[in-house]
N, C-alpha and C positions, 0 to 999 in steps of 0.2 A: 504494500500500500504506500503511495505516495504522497507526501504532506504537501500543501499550496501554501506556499505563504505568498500574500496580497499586499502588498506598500500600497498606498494612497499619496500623492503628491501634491504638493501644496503649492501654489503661485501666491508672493503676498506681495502686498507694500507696508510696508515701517515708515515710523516717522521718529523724533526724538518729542522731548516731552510740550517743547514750545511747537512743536507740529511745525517746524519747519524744511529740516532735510525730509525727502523721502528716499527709500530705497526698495525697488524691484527687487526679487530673489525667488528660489523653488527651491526648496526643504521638502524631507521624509518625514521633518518632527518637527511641527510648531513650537511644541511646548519648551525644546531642548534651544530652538535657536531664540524665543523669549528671556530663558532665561540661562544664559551663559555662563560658563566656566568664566572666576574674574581676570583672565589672562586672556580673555578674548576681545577684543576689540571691533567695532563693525562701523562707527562714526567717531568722526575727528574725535579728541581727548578732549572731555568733559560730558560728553552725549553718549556716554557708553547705554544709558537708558534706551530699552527697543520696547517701541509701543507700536501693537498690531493695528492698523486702521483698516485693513481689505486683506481677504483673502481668497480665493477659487480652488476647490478642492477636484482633482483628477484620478482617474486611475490607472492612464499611461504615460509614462515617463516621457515618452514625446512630443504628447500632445499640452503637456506641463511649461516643458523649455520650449515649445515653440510660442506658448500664451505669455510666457516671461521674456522673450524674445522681441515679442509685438510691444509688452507694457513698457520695456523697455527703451523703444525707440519712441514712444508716448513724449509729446513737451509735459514740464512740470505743469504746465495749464490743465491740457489734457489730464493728467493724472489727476487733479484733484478735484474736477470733474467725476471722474470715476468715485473716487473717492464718494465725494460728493453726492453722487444719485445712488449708491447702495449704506450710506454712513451718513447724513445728513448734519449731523451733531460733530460729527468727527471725533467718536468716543474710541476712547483702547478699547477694543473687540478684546482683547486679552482679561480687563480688570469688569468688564460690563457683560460679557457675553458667556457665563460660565457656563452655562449648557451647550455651548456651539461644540462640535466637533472635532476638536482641538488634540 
């Protein structure tokens, strides 16, 4: 008998706390890239804080980096836009959304 195991992939955007940087990215593990080993760094020094504003959940690693791809090349207009029509408040989906699929 052979076992499946199923990764789901995450396309997100971060922000820091004053909601200014944003950063594109696709993760295995929301919860591990929220909260980081303290030697890891992801924005300039001072903003090591990573707050979840949007995220799209997949089940093909393809079809993940290709939607990270696209948000990617997004202007920060555009992004916050996005942001914008699924987060309106523009809450940390991290501290506000404990039931989400994280």
């Amino acid at each position: 008998m052979e076992i499946e195991f199923r990764s789901c992939y995450y396309v997100y955007i971060l922000t820091d706390r004053q909601r200014e940087s944003l950063k594109v990215g696709v993760t295995v593990d929301l919860k591990a890239l929220l909260h980081p080993s303290p030697d890891e760094v992801l924005f300039r020094p001072g903003e090591e804080q990573r707050c979840l504003l949007y995220y799209e959940k997949f089940e093909e690693v393809r079809a993940a980096v290709a939607r990270e791809g696209e948000l990617s090349a997004f202007s920060k207009r555009r992004l916050r836009r996005l942001v914008a029509m699924n987060n309106p408040h523009w809450q940390f989906l991290d501290e506000f959304d404990s039931g989400a699929d994280l």
